[in-house]
C-alpha positions as a Python dict, from the first residue, in 0.01 Angstrom:
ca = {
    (1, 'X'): (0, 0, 0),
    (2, 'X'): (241, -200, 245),
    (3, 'X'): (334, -415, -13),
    (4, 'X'): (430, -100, -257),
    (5, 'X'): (649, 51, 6),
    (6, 'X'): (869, -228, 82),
    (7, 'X'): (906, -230, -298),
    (8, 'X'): (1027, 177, -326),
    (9, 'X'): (1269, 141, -38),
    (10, 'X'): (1408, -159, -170),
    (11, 'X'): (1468, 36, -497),
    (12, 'X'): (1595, 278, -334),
    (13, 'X'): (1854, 41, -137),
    (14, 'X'): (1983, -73, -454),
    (15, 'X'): (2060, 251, -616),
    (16, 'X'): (2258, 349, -273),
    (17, 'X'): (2463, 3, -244),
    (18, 'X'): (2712, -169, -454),
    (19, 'X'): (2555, -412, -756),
    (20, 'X'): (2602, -714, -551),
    (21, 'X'): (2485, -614, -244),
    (22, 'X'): (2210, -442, -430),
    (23, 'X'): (2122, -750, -587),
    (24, 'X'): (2108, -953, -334),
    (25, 'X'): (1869, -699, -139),
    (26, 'X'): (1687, -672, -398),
    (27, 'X'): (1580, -1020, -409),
    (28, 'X'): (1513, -1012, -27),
    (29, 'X'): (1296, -697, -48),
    (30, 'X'): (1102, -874, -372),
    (31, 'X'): (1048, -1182, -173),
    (32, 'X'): (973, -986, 157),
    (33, 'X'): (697, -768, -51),
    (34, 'X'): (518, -1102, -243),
    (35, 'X'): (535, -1251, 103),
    (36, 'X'): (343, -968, 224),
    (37, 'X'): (96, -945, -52),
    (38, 'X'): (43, -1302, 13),
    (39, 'X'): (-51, -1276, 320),
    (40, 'X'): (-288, -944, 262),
    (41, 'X'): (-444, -1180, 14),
    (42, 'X'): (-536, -1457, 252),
    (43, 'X'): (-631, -1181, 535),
    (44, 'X'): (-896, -1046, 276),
    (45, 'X'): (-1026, -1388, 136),
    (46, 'X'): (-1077, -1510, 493),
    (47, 'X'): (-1283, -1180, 597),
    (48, 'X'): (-1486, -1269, 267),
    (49, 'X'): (-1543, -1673, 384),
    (50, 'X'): (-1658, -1489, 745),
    (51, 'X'): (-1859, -1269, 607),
    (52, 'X'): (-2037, -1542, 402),
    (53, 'X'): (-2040, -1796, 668),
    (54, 'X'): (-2202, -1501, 844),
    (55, 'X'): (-2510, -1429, 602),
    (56, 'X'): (-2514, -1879, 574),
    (57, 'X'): (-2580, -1894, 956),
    (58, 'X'): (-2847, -1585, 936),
    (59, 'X'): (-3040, -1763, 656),
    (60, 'X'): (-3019, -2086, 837),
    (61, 'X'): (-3158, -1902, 1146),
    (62, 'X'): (-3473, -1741, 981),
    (63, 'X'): (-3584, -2103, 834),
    (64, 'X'): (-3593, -2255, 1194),
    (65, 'X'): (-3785, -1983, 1312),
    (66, 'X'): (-4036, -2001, 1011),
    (67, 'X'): (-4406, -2029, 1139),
    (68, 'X'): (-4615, -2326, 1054),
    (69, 'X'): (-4842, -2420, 780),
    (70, 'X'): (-5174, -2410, 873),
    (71, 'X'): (-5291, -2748, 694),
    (72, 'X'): (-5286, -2917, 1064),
    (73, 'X'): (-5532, -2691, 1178),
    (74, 'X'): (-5749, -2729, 907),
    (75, 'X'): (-5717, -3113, 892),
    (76, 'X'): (-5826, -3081, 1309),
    (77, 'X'): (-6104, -2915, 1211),
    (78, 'X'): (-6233, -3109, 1000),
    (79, 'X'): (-6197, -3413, 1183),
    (80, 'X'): (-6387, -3239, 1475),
    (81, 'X'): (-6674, -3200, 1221),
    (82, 'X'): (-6654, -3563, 1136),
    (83, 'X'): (-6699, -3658, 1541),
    (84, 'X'): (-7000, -3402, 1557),
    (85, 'X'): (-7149, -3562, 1309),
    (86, 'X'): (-7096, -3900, 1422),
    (87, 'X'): (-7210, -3817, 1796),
    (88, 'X'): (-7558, -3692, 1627),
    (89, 'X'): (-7671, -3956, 1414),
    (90, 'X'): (-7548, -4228, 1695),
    (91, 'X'): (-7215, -4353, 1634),
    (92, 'X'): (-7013, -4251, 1908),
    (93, 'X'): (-6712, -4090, 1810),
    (94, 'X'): (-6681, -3959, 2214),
    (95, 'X'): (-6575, -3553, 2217),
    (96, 'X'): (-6517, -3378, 1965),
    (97, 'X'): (-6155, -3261, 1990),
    (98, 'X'): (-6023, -3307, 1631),
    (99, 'X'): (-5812, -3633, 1730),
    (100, 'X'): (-5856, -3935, 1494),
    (101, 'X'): (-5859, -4163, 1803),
    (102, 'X'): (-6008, -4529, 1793),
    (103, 'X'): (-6371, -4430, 1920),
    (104, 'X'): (-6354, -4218, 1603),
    (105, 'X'): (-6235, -4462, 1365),
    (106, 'X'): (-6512, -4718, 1528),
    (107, 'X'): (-6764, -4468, 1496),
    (108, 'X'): (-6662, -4420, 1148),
    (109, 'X'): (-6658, -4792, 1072),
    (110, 'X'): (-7043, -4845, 1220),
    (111, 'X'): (-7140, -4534, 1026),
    (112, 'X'): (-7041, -4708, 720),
    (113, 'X'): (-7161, -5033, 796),
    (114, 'X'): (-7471, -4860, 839),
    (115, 'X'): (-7500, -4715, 547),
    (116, 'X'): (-7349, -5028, 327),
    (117, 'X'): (-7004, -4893, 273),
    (118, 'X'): (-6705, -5070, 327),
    (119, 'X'): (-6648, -5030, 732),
    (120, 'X'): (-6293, -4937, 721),
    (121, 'X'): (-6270, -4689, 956),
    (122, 'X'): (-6156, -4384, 797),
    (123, 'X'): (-6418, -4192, 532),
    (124, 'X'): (-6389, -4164, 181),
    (125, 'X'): (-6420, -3828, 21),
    (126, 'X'): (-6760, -3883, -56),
    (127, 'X'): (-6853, -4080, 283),
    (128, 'X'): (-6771, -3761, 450),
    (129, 'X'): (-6952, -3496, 228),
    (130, 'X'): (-7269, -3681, 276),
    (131, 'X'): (-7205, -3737, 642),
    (132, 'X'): (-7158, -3340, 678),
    (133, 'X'): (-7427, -3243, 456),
    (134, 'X'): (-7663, -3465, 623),
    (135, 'X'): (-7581, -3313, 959),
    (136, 'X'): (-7590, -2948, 853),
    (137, 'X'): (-7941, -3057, 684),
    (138, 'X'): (-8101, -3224, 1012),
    (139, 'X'): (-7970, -2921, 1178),
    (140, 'X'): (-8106, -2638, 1026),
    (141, 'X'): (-8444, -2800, 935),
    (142, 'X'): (-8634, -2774, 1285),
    (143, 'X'): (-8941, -2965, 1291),
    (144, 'X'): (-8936, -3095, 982),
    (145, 'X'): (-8649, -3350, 1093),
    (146, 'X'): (-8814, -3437, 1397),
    (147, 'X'): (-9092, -3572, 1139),
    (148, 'X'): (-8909, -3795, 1001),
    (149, 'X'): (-8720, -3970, 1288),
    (150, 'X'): (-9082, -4061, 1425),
    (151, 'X'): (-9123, -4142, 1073),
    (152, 'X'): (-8861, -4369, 1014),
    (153, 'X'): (-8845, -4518, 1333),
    (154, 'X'): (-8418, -4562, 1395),
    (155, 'X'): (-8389, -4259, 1537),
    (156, 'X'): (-8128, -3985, 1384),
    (157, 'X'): (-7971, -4335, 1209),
    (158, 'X'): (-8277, -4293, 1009),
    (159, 'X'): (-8267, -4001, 827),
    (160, 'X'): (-7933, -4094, 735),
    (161, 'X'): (-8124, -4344, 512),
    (162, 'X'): (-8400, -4124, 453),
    (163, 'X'): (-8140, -3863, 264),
    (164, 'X'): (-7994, -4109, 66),
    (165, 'X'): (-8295, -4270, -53),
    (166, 'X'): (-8455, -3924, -138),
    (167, 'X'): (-8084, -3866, -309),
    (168, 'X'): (-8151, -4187, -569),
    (169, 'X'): (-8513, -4082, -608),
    (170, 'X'): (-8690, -4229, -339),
    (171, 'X'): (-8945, -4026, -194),
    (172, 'X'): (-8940, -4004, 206),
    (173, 'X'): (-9201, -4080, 471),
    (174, 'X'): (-9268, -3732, 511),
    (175, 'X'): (-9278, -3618, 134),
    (176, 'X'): (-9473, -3927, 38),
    (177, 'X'): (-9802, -3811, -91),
    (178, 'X'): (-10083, -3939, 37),
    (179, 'X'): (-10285, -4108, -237),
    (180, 'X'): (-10664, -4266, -217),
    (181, 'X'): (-10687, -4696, -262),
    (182, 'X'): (-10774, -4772, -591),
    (183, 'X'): (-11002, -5040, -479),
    (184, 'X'): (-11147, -5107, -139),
    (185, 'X'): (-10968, -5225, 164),
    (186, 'X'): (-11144, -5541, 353),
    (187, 'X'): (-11185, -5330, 647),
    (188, 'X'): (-11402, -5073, 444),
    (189, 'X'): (-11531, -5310, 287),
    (190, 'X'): (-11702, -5418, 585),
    (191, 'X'): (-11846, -5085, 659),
    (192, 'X'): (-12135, -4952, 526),
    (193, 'X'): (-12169, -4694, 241),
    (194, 'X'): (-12311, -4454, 417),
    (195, 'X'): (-12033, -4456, 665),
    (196, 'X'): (-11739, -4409, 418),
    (197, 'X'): (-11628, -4118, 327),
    (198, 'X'): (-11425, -4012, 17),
    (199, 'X'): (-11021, -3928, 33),
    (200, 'X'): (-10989, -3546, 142),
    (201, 'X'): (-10925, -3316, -167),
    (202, 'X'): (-10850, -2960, -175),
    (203, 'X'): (-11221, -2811, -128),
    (204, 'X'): (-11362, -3144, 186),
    (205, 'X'): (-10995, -3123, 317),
    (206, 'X'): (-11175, -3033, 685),
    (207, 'X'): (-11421, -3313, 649),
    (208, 'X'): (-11421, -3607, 859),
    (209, 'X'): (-11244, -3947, 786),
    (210, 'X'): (-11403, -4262, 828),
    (211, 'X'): (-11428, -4493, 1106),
    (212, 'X'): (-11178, -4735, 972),
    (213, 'X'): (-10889, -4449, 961),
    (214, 'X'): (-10960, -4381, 1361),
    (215, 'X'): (-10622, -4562, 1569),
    (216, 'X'): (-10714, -4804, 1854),
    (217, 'X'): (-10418, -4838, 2095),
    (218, 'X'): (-10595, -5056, 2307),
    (219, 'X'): (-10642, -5304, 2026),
    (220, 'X'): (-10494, -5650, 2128),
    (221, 'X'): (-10270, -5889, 1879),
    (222, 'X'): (-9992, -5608, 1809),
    (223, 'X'): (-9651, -5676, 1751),
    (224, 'X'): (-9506, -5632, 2057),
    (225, 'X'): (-9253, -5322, 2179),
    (226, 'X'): (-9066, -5141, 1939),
    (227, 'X'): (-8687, -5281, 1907),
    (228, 'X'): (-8613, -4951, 1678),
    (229, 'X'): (-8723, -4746, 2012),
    (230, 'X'): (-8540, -4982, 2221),
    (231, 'X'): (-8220, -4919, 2004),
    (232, 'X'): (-8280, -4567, 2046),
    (233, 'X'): (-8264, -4575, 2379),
    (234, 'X'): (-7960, -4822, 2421),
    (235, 'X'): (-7774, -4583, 2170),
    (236, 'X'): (-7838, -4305, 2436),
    (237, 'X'): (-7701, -4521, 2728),
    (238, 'X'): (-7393, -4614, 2501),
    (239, 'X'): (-7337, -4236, 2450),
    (240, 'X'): (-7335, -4146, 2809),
    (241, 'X'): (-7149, -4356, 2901),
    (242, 'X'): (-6909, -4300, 2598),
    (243, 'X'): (-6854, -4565, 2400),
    (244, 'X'): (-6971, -4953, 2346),
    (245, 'X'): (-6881, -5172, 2681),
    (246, 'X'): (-6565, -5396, 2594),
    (247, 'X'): (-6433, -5753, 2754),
    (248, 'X'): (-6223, -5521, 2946),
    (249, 'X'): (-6477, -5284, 3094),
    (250, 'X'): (-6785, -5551, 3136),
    (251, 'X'): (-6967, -5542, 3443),
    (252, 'X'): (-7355, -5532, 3338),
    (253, 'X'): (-7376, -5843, 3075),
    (254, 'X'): (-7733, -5704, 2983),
    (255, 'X'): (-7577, -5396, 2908),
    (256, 'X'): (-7365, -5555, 2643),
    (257, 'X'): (-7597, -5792, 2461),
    (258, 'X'): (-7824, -5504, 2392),
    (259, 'X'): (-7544, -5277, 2264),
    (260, 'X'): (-7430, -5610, 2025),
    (261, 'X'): (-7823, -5655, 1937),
    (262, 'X'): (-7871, -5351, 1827),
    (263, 'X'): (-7489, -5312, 1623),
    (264, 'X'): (-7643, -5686, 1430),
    (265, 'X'): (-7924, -5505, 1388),
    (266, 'X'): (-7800, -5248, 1170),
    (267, 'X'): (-7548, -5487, 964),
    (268, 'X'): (-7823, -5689, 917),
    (269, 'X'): (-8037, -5389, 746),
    (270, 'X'): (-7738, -5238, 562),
    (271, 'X'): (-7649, -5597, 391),
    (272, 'X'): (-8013, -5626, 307),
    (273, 'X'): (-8048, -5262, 138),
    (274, 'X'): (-7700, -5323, -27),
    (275, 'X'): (-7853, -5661, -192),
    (276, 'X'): (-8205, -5515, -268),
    (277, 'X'): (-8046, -5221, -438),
    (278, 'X'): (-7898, -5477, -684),
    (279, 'X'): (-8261, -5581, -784),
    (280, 'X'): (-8398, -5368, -1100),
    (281, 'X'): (-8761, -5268, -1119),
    (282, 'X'): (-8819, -5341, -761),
    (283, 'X'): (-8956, -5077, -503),
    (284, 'X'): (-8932, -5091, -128),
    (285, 'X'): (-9289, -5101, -78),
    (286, 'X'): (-9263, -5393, -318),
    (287, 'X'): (-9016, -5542, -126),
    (288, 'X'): (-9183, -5471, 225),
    (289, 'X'): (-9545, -5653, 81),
    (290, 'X'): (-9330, -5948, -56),
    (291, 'X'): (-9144, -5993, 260),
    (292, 'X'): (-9435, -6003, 479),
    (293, 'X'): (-9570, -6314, 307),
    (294, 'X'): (-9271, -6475, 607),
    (295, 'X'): (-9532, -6393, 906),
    (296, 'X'): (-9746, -6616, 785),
    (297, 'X'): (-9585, -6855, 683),
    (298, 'X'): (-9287, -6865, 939),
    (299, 'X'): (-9562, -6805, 1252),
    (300, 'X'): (-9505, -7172, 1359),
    (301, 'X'): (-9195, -7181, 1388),
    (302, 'X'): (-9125, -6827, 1569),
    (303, 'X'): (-9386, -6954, 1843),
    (304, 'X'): (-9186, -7250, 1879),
    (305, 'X'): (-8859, -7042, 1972),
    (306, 'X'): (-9024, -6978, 2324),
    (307, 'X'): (-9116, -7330, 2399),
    (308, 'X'): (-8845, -7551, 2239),
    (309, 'X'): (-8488, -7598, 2233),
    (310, 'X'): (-8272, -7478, 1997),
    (311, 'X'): (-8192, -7777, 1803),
    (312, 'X'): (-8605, -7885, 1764),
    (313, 'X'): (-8627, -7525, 1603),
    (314, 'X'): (-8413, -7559, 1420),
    (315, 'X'): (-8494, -7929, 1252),
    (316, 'X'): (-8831, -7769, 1221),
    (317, 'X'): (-8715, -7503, 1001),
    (318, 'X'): (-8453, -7764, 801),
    (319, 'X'): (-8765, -7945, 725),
    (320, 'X'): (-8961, -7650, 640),
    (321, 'X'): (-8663, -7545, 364),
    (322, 'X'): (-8739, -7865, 161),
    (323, 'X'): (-9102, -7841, 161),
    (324, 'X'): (-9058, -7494, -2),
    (325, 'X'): (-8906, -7591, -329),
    (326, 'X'): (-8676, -7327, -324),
    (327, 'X'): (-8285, -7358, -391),
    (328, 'X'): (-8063, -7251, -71),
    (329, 'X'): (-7912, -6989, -258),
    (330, 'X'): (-8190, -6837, -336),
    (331, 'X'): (-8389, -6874, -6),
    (332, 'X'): (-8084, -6738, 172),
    (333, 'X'): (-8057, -6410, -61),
    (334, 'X'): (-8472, -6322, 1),
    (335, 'X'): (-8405, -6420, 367),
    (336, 'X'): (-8120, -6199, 416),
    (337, 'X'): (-8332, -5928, 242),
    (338, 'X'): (-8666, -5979, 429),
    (339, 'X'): (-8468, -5942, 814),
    (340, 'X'): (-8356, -5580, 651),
    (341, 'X'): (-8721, -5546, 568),
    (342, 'X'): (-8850, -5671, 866),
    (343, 'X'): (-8572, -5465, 1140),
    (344, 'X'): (-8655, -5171, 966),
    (345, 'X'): (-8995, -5177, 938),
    (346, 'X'): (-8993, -5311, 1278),
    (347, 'X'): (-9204, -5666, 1256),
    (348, 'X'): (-9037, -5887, 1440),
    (349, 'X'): (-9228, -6171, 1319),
    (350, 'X'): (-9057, -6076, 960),
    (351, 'X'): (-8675, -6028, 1099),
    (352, 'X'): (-8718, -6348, 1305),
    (353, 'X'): (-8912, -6557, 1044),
    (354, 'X'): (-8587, -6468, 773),
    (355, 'X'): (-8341, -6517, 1086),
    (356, 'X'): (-8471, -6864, 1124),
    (357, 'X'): (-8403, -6934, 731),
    (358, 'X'): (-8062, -6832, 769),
    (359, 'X'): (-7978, -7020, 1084),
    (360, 'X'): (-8176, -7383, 964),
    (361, 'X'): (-7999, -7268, 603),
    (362, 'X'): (-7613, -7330, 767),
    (363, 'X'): (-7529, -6971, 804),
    (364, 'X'): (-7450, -7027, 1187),
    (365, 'X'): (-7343, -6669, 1336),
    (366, 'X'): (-7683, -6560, 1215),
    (367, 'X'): (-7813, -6756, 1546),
    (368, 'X'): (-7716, -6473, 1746),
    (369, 'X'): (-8008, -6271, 1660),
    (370, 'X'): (-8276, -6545, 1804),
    (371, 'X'): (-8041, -6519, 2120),
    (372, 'X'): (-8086, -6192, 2145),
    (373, 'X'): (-8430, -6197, 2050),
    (374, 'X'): (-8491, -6430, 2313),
    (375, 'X'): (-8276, -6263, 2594),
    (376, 'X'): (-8445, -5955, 2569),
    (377, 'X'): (-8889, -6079, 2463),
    (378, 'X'): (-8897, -5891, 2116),
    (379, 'X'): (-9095, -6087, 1947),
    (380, 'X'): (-9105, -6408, 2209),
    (381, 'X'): (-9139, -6479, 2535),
    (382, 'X'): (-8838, -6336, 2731),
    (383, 'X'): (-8653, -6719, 2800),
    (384, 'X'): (-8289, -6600, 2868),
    (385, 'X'): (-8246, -6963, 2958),
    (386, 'X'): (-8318, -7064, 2589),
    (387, 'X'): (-8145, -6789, 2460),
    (388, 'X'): (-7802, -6935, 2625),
    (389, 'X'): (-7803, -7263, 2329),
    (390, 'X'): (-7845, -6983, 2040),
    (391, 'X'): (-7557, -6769, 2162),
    (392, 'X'): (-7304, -7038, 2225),
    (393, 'X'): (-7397, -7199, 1865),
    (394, 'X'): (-7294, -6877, 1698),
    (395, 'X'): (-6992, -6773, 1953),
    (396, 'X'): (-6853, -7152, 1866),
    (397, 'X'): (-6898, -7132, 1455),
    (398, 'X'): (-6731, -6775, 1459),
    (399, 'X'): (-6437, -6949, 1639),
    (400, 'X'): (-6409, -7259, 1402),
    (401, 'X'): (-6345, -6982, 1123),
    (402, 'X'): (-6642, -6917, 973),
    (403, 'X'): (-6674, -6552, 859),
    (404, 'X'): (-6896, -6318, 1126),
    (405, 'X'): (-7181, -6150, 933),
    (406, 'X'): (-7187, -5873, 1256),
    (407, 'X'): (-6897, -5686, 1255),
    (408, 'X'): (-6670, -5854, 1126),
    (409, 'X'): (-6373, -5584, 1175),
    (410, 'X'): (-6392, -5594, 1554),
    (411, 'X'): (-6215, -5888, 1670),
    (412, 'X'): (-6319, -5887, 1986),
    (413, 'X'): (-6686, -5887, 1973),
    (414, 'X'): (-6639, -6292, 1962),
    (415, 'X'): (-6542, -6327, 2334),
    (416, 'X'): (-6765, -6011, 2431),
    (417, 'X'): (-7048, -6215, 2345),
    (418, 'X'): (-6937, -6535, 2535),
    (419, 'X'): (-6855, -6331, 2857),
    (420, 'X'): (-7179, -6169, 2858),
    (421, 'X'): (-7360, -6425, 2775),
    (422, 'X'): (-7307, -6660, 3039),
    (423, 'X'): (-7254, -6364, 3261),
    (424, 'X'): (-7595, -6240, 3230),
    (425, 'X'): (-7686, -6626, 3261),
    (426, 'X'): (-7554, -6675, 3601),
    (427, 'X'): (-7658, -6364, 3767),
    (428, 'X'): (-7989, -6439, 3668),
    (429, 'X'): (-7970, -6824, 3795),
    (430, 'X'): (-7810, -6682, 4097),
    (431, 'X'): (-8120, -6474, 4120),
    (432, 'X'): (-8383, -6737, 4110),
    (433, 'X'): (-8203, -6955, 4321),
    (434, 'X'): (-8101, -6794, 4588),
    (435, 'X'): (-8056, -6959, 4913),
    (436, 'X'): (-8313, -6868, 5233),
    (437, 'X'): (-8045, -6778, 5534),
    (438, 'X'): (-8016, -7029, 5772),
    (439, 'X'): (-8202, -6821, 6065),
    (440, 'X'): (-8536, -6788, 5836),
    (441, 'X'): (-8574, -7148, 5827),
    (442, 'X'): (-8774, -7351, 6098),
    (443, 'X'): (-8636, -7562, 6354),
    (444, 'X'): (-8778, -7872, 6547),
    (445, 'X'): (-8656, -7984, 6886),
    (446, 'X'): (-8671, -8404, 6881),
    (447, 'X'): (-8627, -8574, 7204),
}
C-alpha cells in the first residue's frame, strides 16, 4: 500500500509540472517507491526467518527435555537377578544392586568355572537362563531342594550340577530309583538266610530291612571329615565377610588357604566333568567304581604324605608311574578325571591318590592340592610344616610360566598363595616356640 501511494502522487506530480521536471520526478518517485518495496520485502522475509528460527529453537527444546528409554532399567534389573542368583548358589557377587562391579564379574567367572564354561566373567545368553531358572527352581521347590543338597554334598553348588545332569538325562540323587542287587553283596553274604530280607515292594513296603542296611556311626576306618561340608562352611565365612580375602586385605593366612582350597577344588571337578563328558557309553557310576580302583592302589603313597618329605613322595610316585605300564598321557587324563570323581564324591583317598599322579606326572601347580590337603588333615595327618615344600613347588612353577590349572584368570592368586603360606607358617612356628618370660624362669645364687 505505501509503495502504491508514492506511485499515484508521483503521477500525479507529473501531470501538474512541466515534461522535464515531470520526468525527472518521475524517475525519483519510481526509484523512491522500488526502494520502498525493497525494503517491505526484506522486513517480511526477515519476520518469516524469525518466525522459523522460532519453531527451530522450540523443536530443539522438546528433544532435550525428552524422557529416557527405559532399557537401563531393565538391563539393572536383570543384572540384580544375576547377583541373587550368584549370592545363593555360593559365588559371591556381594549386594545385589544391579551394578556389574568386579565381585560380580568374579562371581560370574567361578560360576562358570564351576560349571565347565569358559570363566570369562560376563554370562552368555544361555549361562544366564540356566543360572535364573535354576534359582527360581531351588526356590520354589521347598523341601525337595533341601534333599538334594544333603544329597549331593556341595551345598547349593550342587544342585547346580544336579539340574544340569537331570537336563542331559541323568537322573538325580533324589529321583534315582532305588533298585534291589542283582546278586548278593559280601556283607549279606555273610549273614544268614534267615536274617535277610527281600527289597521292599509295594505290598512289604512297612517291613523291616536287614541288619546289613542298619548305619553304624561309631564304626572306625571312615574317611575322615567331610571337605564338601568344610567348603560349605568356608563359602559361608567368605560371604559374610563379602568376598574372597586378597594380598591386600590378608590378615588370617588360614583364612585364605581354605578359601583357595576350596576355589581348586571346584576347577578341579569342573575340568574332570568337562573331560568325562567327552567319553561315550560311560556313566558316572561307571566312572565313580573305576576311579576307586586309586584307593587301593595309591594307599601307600597317600600315607607317606604325612611322614615324608615332599620330594621322597614324590620319587615314590615317579616310580610307581613306570611300574603301571600306562602312557603319561593317558595316566594324566584318568587322573585328572578320578580327583573330579573323588572331590565330589568326597574320598579323599581318590582326589589325593589322582593328585599324586598329576604332581609325580610333571604337572607342577597341581602340588597345591597336597599342600592344602596337608595344611588343613583331610585325608592326612594335619603337618602344616610339610605342607610348606608342596606350596612353594607349585607357587615357583606358576611363576616360571607354566599355565595355572586353578584359576587361571585371577592373576593374583600366585602371590596370595605365597603370602599366606608362609604367613600361616610363621604364626604357627611362632606359636610352638614361644619364649618363657624371663621372670618364670629359675634363678641360682653362686657364691
Amino acid at each position: 500500500m505505501f509503495s502504491k501511494r508514492i506511485l499515484m502522487m508521483a503521477l500525479a506530480a507529473s501531470v501538474a509540472l512541466p515534461v522535464g521536471v515531470a520526468q525527472a520526478d518521475f524517475k525519483d518517485g519510481l526509484v523512491g517507491g522500488l526502494v520502498g518495496g525493497a525494503v517491505s520485502g526484506i522486513i517480511v522475509n526477515e519476520s518469516a526467518k524469525a518466525r522459523e528460527r522460532k519453531q527451530q529453537t522450540t523443536t530443539t527444546t522438546r528433544r532435550v527435555y525428552q524422557a529416557p528409554a527405559p532399557v537401563n532399567s531393565v538391563q539393572r534389573q536383570q543384572v540384580r537377578e544375576e547377583q541373587s542368583a550368584l549370592n545363593y548358589f555360593g559365588f559371591p557377587a556381594g549386594t545385589p544392586d544391579g551394578v556389574r562391579g568386579r565381585n560380580t564379574r568374579d562371581a560370574a567367572a567361578q560360576f562358570q568355572a564351576h560349571m565347565g564354561y569358559p570363566p570369562t566373567g560376563y554370562l552368555a545368553d544361555y549361562e544366564r537362563q540356566f543360572l535364573i531358572s535354576s534359582y527360581y527352581r531351588a526356590q520354589s521347590s521347598g523341601a525337595a531342594t533341601a534333599q538334594l543338597i544333603a544329597q549331593r554334598g556341595q551345598g547349593t553348588r550342587g544342585l547346580l550340577l544336579a539340574y544340569r545332569d537331570e537336563a542331559v538325562g541323568v537322573p538325580t540323587y533324589a529321583a534315582a530309583p532305588v533298585q534291589a542287587p542283582t546278586a548278593p553283596s559280601p556283607v549279606m553274604a555273610a549273614i544268614p538266610q534267615s536274617a535277610q530280607v527281600s527289597a521292599p515292594t509295594a505290598e512289604t513296603a512297612p517291613a523291616a530291612v536287614g541288619f546289613a542296611a542298619l548305619p553304624n556311626l561309631m564304626a572306625s576306618g571312615g574317611e575322615g571329615p567331610s571337605l564338601a561340608s568344610h567348603c560349605n562352611q568356608v563359602s559361608l565365612i567368605t560371604n559374610s565377610n563379602g568376598g574372597f580375602v586378597t594380598e591386600a586385605s590378608l590378615n588370617d593366612g588360614r583364612i585364605a588357604l581354605n578359601e583357595q582350597f576350596c576355589l581348586a577344588r571346584t576347577y578341579a571337578i569342573a575340568e574332570g566333568e568337562t573331560m568325562a563328558a567327552s567319553l561315550k557309553g560311560v556313566t558316572a557310576a561307571q566312572l565313580e567304581e573305576q576311579c576307586r580302583a586309586f584307593e587301593p592302589a595309591m594307599r601307600d603313597h597317600v600315607a607317606a604324605l604325612s611322614l615324608n618329605s615332599r620330594d621322597e613322595v614324590v620319587q615314590q610316585v615317579r616310580s610307581f608311574v613306570l611300574q603301571s605300564g600306562q602312557s603319561p598321557a593317558q595316566l594324566a587324563g584318568t587322573a585328572k578325571i578320578c580327583l573330579s570323581v573323588g572331590y565330589r564324591i568326597d574320598n579323599m583317598n581318590v582326589a589325593l591318590g589322582s593328585g599324586l599322579l598329576l604332581t609325580a606326572l610333571g604337572e607342577e601347580p597341581y602340588g597345591e592340592l597336597m599342600g592344602h590337603h596337608l595344611n588343613e588333615g583331610f585325608g592326612t595327618t594335619r603337618r602344616p610344616d610339610l605342607a610348606l615344600a608342596w606350596y612353594q613347588t607349585a607357587v615357583e612353577a606358576v611363576e616360571r610360566g607354566v599355565e595355572p590349572v586353578f584359576a587361571p584368570g585371577n592373576t593374583g592368586r600366585t602371590a596370595l598363595l605365597r603370602k599366606a603360606a608362609f604367613h600361616t607358617q610363621s604364626a604357627q612356628t611362632g606359636a610352638a616356640e614361644a619364649v618363657q618370660p624371663v621372670a618364670t624362669l629359675p634363678t641360682f645364687k653362686l657364691e
